[in-house]
C-alpha positions in Angstrom: 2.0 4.5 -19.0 2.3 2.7 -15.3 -0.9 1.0 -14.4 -1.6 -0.8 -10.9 -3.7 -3.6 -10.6 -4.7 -4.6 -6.3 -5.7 -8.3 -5.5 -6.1 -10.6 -2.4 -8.9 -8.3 -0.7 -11.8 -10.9 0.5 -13.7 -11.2 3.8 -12.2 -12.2 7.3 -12.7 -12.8 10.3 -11.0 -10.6 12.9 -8.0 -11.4 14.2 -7.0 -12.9 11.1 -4.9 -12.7 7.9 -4.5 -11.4 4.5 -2.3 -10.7 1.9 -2.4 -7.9 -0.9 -0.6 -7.9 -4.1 -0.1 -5.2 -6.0 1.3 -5.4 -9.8 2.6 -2.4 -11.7 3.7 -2.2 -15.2 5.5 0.6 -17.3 8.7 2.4 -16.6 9.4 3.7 -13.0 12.6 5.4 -11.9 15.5 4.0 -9.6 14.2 6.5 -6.8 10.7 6.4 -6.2 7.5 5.6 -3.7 4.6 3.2 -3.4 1.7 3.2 -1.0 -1.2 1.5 0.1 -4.1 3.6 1.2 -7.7 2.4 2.3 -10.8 4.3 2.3 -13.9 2.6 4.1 -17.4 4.2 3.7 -18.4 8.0 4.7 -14.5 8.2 5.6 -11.2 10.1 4.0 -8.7 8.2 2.2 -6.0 7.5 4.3 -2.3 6.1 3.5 -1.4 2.9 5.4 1.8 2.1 4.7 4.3 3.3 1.9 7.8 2.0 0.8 10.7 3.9 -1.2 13.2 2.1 -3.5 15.4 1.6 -0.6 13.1 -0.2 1.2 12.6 2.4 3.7 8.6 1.6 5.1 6.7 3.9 6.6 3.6 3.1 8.3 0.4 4.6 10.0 -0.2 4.6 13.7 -2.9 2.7 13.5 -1.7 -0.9 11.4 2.1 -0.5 13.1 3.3 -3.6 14.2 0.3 -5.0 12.7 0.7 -4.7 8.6 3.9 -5.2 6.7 4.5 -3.5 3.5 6.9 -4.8 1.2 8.0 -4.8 -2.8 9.5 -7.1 -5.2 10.9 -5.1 -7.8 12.0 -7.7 -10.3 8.6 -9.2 -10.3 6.9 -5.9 -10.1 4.7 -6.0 -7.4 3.9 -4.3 -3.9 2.7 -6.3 -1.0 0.7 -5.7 2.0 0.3 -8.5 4.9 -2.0 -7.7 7.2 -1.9 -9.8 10.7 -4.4 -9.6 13.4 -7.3 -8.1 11.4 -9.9 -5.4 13.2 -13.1 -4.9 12.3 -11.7 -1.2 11.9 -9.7 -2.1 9.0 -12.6 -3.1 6.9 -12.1 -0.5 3.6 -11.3 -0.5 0.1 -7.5 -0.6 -0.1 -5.6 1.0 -3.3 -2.2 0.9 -4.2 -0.6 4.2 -5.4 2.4 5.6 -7.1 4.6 8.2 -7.4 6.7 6.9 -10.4 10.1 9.6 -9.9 12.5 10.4 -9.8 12.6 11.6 -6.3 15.1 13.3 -4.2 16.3 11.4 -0.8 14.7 13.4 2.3 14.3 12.8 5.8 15.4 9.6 5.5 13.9 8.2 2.9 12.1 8.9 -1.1 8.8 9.1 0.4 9.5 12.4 2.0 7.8 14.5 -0.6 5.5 12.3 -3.3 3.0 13.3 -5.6 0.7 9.7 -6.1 0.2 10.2 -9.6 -1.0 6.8 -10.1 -3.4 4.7 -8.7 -5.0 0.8 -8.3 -8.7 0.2 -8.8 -8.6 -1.6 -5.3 -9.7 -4.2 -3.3 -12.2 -4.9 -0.9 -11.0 -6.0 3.0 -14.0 -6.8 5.2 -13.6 -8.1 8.9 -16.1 -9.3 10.7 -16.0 -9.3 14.5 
């Protein structure tokens, strides 16, 4: 059984910085995806960033250039910096999983995932 487990999420002040850590534990496959995803009040979820077991990142419009996804495999555990805070990311971020194994598409493992798995989150608030 893979279970995630989000940290890091506290209040800040915009413009500024954070870091979320992600730990999974139980078996994943050599191919698969992880994701952050956000949801902030009255909204839809929404996928922020995901990385495959390549390392291939993909990231929404709105945090490129701004958030950096990464992984540490051996330690298990997903990361998300996020630099110049908006008041527009304030949300409850999760951390998801599709587990594999997944076939290599359009570049990357990400191409076609189904999240079976999912983080309790963490709350980001920014304050302008």
């Amino acid at each position: 059984q893979v279970q995630l487990a989000e940290s890091g999420g506290e209040s800040v002040q915009s413009g500024g910085s954070l870091k979320l850590s992600c730990t999974f534990t139980g078996y994943i496959y050599s191919s698969y995806c992880l994701g952050w995803f956000r949801q902030a009040p009255g909204k839809e979820r929404e996928m922020v960033a995901q990385i495959d077991s390549d390392g291939t990142a993909n990231y929404a419009d709105s945090v490129k250039g701004r958030f950096t996804i990464s992984q540490r495999y051996t330690e298990r555990t997903l990361y998300l910096q996020m630099n110049s805070v908006k008041p527009e990311d304030t949300a409850m971020y999760y951390c998801a999983a599709d587990i594999g194994p997944l076939s290599y598409s359009n570049g990357g493992y990400c191409g076609k995932v189904d999240w079976g798995y999912w983080g309790q989150g963490t709350q980001v608030t920014v304050s302008s």
